[in-house]
C-alpha positions in Angstrom: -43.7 51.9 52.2 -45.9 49.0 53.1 -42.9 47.1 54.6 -42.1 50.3 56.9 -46.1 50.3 57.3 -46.6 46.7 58.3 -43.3 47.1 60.7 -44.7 50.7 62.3 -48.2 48.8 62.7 -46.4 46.0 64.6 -44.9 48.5 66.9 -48.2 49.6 68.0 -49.6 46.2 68.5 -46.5 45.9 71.0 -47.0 48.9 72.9 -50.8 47.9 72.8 -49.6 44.8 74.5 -47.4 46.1 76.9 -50.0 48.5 78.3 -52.1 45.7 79.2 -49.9 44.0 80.7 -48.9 47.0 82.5 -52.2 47.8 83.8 -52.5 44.5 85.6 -50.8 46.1 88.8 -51.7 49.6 90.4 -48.0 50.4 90.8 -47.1 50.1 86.4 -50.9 51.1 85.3 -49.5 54.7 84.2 -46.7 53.4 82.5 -49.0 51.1 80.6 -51.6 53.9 79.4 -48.3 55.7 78.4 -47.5 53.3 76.5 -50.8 52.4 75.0 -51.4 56.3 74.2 -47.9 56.0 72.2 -49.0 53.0 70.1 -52.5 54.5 69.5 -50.2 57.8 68.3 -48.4 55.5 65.8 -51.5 53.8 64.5 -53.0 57.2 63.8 -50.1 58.4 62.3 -49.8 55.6 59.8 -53.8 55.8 58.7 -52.8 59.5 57.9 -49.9 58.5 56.2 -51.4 55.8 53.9 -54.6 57.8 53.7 -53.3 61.0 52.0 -54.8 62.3 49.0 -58.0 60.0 50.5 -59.8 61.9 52.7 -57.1 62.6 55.1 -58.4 65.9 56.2 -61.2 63.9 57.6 -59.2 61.5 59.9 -57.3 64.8 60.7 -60.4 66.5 61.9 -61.7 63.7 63.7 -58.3 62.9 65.7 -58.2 66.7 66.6 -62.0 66.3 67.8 -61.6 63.4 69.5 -58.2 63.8 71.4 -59.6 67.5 72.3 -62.6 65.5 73.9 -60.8 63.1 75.6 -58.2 65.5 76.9 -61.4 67.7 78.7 -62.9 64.5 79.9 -59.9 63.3 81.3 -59.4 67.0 83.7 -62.8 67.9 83.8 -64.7 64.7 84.8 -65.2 63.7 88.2 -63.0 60.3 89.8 -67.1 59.6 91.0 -68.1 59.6 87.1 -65.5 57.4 86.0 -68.1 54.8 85.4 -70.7 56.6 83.5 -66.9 57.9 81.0 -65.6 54.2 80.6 -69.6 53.7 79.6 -69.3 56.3 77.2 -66.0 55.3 76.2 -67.3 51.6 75.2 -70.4 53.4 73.5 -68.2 55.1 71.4 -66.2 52.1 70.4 -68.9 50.3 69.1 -70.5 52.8 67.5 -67.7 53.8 65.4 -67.5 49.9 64.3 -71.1 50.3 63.3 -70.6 53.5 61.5 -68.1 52.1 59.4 -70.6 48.8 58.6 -73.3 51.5 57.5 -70.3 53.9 55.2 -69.0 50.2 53.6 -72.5 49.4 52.7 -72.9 52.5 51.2 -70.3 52.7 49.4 -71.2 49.6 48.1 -74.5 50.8 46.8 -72.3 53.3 45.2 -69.7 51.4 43.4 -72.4 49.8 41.7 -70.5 46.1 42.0 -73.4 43.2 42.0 -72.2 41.7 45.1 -70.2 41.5 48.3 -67.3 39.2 48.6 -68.4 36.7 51.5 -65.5 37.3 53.7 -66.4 41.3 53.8 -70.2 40.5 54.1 -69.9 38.4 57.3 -67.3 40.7 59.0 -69.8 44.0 57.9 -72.9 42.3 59.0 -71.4 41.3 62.3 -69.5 44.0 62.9 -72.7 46.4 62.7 -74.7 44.4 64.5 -72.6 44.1 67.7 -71.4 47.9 67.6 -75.1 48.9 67.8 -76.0 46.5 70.8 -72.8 47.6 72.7 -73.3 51.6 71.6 -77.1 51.4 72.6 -76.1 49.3 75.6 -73.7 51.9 77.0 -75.7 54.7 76.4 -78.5 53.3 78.6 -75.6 52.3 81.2 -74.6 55.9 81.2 -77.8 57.1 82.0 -78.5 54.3 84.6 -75.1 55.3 86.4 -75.3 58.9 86.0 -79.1 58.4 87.6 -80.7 59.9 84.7 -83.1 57.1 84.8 -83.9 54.7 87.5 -80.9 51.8 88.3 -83.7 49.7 88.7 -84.3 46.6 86.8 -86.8 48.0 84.0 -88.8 45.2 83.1 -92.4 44.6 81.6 -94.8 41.4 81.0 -93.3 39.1 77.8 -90.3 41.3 77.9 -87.7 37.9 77.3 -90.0 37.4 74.3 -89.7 40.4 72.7 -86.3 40.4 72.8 -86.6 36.4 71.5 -88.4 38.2 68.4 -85.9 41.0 68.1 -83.1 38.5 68.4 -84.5 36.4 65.6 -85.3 38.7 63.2 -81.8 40.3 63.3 -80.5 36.6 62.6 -83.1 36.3 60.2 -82.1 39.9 58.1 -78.5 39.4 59.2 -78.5 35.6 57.2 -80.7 36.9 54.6 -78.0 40.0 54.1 -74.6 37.3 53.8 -76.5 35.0 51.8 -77.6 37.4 49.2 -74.0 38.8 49.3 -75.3 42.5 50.1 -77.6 43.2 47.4 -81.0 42.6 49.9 -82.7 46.1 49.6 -81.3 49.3 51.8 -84.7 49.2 54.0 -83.7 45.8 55.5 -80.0 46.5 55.9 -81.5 49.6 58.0 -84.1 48.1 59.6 -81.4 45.4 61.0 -79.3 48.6 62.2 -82.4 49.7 63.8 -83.4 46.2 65.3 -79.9 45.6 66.9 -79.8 49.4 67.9 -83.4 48.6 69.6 -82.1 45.1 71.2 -78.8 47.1 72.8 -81.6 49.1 74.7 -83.7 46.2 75.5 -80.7 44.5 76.7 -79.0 46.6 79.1 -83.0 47.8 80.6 -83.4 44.7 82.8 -79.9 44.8 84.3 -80.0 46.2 87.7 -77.3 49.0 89.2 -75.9 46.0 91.4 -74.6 44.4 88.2 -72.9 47.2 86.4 -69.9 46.4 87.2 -70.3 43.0 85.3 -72.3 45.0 82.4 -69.9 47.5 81.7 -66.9 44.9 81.0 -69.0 43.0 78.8 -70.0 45.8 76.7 -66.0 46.6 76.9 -65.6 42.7 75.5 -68.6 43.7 72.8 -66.8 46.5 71.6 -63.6 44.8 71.1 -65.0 41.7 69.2 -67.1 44.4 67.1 -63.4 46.6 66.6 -61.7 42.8 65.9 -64.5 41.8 62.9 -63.9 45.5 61.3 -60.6 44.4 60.7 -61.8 41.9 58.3 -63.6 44.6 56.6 -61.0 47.3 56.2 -58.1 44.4 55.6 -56.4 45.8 58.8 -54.4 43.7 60.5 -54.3 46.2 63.3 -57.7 46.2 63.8 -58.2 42.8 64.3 -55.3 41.8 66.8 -56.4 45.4 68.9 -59.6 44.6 69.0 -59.1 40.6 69.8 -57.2 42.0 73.1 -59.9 44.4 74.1 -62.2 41.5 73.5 -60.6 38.9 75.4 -59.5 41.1 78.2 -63.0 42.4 78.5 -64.4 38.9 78.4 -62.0 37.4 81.6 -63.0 40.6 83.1 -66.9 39.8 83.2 -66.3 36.2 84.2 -63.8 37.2 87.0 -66.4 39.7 88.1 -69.6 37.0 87.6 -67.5 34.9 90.2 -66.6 37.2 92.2 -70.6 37.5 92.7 -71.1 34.1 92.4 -73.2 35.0 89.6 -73.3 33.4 86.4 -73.3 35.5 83.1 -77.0 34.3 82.1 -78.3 35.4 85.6 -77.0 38.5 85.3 -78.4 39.3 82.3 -81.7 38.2 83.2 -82.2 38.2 86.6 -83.5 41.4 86.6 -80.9 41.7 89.5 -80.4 45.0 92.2 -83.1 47.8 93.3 -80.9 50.6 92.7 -81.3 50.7 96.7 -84.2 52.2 98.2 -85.3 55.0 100.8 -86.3 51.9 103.2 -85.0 48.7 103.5 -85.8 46.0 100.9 -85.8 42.4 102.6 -89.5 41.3 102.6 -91.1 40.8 105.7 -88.3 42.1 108.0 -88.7 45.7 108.2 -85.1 46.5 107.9 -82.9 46.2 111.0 -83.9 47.4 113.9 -81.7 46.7 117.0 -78.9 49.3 115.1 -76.1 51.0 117.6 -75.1 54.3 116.9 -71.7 55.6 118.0 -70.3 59.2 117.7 -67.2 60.7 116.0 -65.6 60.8 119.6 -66.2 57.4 120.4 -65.0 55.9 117.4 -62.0 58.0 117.0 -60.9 56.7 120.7 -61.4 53.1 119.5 -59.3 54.1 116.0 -56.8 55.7 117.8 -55.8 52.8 120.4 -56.1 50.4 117.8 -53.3 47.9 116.7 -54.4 47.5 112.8 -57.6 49.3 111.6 -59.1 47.7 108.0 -60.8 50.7 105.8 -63.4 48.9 103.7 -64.6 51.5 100.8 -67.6 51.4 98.9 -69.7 53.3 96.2 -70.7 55.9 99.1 -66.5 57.2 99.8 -67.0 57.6 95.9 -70.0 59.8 96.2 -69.0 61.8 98.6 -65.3 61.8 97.1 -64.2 61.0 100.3 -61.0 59.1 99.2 -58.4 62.1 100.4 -60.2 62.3 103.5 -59.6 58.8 104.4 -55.8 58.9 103.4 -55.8 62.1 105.6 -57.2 60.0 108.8 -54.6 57.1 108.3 -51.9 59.3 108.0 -53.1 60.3 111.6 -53.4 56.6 113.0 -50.2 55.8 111.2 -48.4 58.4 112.9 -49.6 57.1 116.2 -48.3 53.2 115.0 -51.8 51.8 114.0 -51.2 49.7 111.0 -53.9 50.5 108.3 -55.0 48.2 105.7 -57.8 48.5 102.7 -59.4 45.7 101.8 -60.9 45.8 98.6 -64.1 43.8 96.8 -63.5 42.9 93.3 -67.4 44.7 92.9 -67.0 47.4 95.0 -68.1 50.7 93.4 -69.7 51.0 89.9 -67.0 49.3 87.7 -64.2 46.7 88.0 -61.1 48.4 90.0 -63.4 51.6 90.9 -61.9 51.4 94.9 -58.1 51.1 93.4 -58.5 54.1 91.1 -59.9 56.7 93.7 -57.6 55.4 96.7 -54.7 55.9 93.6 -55.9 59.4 93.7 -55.2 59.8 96.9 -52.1 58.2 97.0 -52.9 55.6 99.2 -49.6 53.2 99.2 -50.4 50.1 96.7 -49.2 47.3 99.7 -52.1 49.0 101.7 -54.3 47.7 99.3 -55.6 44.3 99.8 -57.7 42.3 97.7 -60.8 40.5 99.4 -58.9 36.5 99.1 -56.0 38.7 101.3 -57.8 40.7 103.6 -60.3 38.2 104.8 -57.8 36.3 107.0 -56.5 40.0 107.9 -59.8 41.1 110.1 -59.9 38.2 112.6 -56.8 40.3 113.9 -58.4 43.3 112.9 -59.4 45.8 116.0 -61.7 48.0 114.0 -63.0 47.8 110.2 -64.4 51.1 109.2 -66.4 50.8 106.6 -67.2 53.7 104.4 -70.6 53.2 102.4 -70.0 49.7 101.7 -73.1 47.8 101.6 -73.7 44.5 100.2 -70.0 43.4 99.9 -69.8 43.1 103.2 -73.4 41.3 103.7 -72.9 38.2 106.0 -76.3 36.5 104.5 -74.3 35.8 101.6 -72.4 33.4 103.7 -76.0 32.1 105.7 -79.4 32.9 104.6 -79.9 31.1 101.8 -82.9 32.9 100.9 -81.1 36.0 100.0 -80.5 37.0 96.3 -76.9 37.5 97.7 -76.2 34.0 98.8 -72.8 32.1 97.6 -71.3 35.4 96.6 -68.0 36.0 98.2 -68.4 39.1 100.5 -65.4 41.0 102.8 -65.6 39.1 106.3 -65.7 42.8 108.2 -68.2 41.2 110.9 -65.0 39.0 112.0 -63.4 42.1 113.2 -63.5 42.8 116.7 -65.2 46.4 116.1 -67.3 46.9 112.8 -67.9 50.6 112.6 -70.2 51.3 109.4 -70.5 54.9 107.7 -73.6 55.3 106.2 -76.0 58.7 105.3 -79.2 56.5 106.5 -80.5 53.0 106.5 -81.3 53.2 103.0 -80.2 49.8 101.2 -77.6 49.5 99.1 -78.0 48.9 95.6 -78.9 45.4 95.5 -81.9 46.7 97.9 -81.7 44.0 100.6 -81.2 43.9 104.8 -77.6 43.6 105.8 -77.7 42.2 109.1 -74.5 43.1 109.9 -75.7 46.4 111.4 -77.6 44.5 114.0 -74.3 42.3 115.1 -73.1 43.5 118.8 -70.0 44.4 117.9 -71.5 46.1 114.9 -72.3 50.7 115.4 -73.0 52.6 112.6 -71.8 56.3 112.5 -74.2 58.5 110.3 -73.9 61.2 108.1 -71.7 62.6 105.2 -68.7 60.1 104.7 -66.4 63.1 103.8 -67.3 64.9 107.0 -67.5 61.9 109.0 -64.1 60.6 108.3 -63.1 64.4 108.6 -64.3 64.4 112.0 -62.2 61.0 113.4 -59.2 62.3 111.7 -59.9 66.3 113.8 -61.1 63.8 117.0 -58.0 61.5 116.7 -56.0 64.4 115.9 -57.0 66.3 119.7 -56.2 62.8 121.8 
């Protein structure tokens, strides 16, 4: 049986594996969540199996629960939400490593043994302590994305000293709790589950809505190195190679996505970084732009349709108005007249890494279409229009010039190099890092307000009568 276990076990480490690797492309992604949904089947399977007789009603109930959740999530929830669900989804990662630190302890207390062996101390003490910061962490996330609260930095006098204190007395209870091999009384061991519960919240509250993106894969990397040390409680060797992936992955992920902002991971999570955008303009001292063109459906539909290659730029606002059919719908026009469409794509764009590939996927937007920003920059000097749709500080050209902006050094989409920029925006509200973007005062720069849906769905019904 525990040969057949280890060999089952194996399996779904392989198929965890494969998905991964599969997800690296657009084209193989849903063959690598098939295949990661299989192994996770297997793995589930086998805790039943060697679990029966021990509580296996439990597991049964909570896989029922849980896959019943997922599976409602999954249909009912909004391709615009998918942020504020992966969020959630890390939450719940690390909360369950947490919650199984607080039921070992306990049943600890229970078995009445005088100490903890070391190995299981460590892993319990660590393992509870980074499940709570990524748990508390997401949950603020979530209600920073889903605008529950502001996506403002939060931040108040001696607030890096607070969390200095709450750091170091979670060290402090956390050493004091290995070194006495469990047996310090409950009240500490709850008030560190409290303190690192507290310092999640504390942690996440200074981060602005510009840098979610880089948050919510580090809380992914949290939760897998939380899921990894569990392992080392439960002797699971499943556990700890699952949860090393997650982990690692997660980690590339945020410094990929700290470079694509030319950001480093320290000034991210102190910087106190992004407005949350703004009903005016943010730059100090300039007022917002004011020499701004505007253009109407008409016009820009006569420039779209006569074009030679058209670049569609997305950005958080196609996702708010779930414009992303809409735009598939107005290239198939322009293709059928031989324009050549293109999408190039920031690695920052949207709320979360990959948020522009996963609603253009929805669409069914061909994956050669989709460029990413190192292969669509040298696309737009050739470019006769770039339309972008509620993209706003990935395509900022201070980033390239004004070294006073917060922006500067971070690799942006070159859409001003274009020989027409056309820019869909509801108003000259700021995007979410809250500064000017002087591209909307560059000559060959007109803005088209309104709706993005029922903008785009006006070019497509203009191009459509030429």
């Amino acid at each position: 049986m525990n040969v057949a276990a280890s060999l089952l076990d194996l399996v779904a480490i392989a198929l965890f594996i494969l998905g991964l690797h599969f997800l690296n492309a657009p084209p193989t992604a849903r063959l690598g969540n098939r295949l990661a949904a299989i192994g996770m089947f297997i793995a589930l399977v086998m805790v039943l199996v060697q679990t029966l007789g021990i509580g296996w009603w439990a597991i049964a109930l909570g896989t029922v629960i849980g896959a019943t959740i997922g599976i409602v999530a999954a249909v009912r929830v909004k391709m615009t939400a998918m942020p504020q669900m992966v969020a959630l989804y890390n939450g719940a990662g690390g909360g369950a490593a947490a919650l199984i630190g607080v039921v070992e302890y306990a049943v600890f207390l229970a078995s009445g043994h005088s100490a903890l062996d070391p190995v299981v101390a460590i892993s319990l003490v660590l393992s509870m302590i980074i499940g709570s910061i990524s748990v508390a962490g997401s949950i603020i996330a979530f209600l920073k994305l889903q605008e529950v609260m502001t996506g403002r930095p939060i931040t108040y006098p001696g607030q890096q000293v607070v969390n200095a204190f709450i750091a170091l007395a979670i060290v402090g209870l956390g050493g004091w709790f290995i070194a006495s091999a469990g047996t310090l009384p409950p009240a500490a061991f709850y008030g560190l589950l409290a303190a690192a519960l507290v310092l999640g919240v504390l942690f996440v509250l200074p981060i602005g809505g510009a840098d979610m993106p880089v948050v919510i894969s580090l809380l992914n990397s949290f939760t897998g190195l939380a899921v990894a040390i569990t392992g080392f409680e439960l002797d699971s060797v499943l556990l700890i190679i699952c949860g090393a992936l997650v982990g690692a992955s997660g980690t590339i992920l945020t410094v990929d996505m700290g470079r694509a902002m030319n950001r480093s991971i320290t000034n991210v999570l102190f910087g106190a970084f992004g407005s949350g955008g703004g009903s005016e303009p943010a730059a100090a001292g300039s007022g917002g732009p004011q020499n701004v063109r505007s253009v109407s459906a008409d016009d820009v539909a006569v420039m779209l349709a006569y074009a030679s290659k058209v670049m569609f730029v997305p950005g958080y606002g196609m996702a708010v108005a779930q414009a992303q059919h809409s735009v598939k719908a107005l290239a198939d026009q322009l293709e059928g007249r031989g324009v050549k469409v293109l999408y190039a794509i920031h690695p920052v764009a949207g709320r979360m890494p990959g948020h522009m590939n996963v609603l253009l996927a929805e669409a069914n937007v061909p994956y050669e279409q989709l460029l990413d920003m190192e292969d669509a920059n040298p696309e737009f000097p050739t470019t006769d229009v770039a339309l972008v749709i509620g993209a706003n500080d990935v395509t900022n050209p201070a980033a390239r010039n004004v070294k006073s902006s917060p922006i500067y050094g971070m690799p942006i989409l070159d859409v001003d190099k274009a020989a027409n920029v056309i820019v869909l925006k509801r108003s000259m509200r700021s995007g979410f890092a809250g500064i000017d973007n002087p591209l909307y005062e560059m000559p060959n720069c007109a803005m088209l307000f309104g709706d993005a849906k029922a903008s785009v769905d006006g070019l497509t019904a203009a191009v459509k009568a030429l």
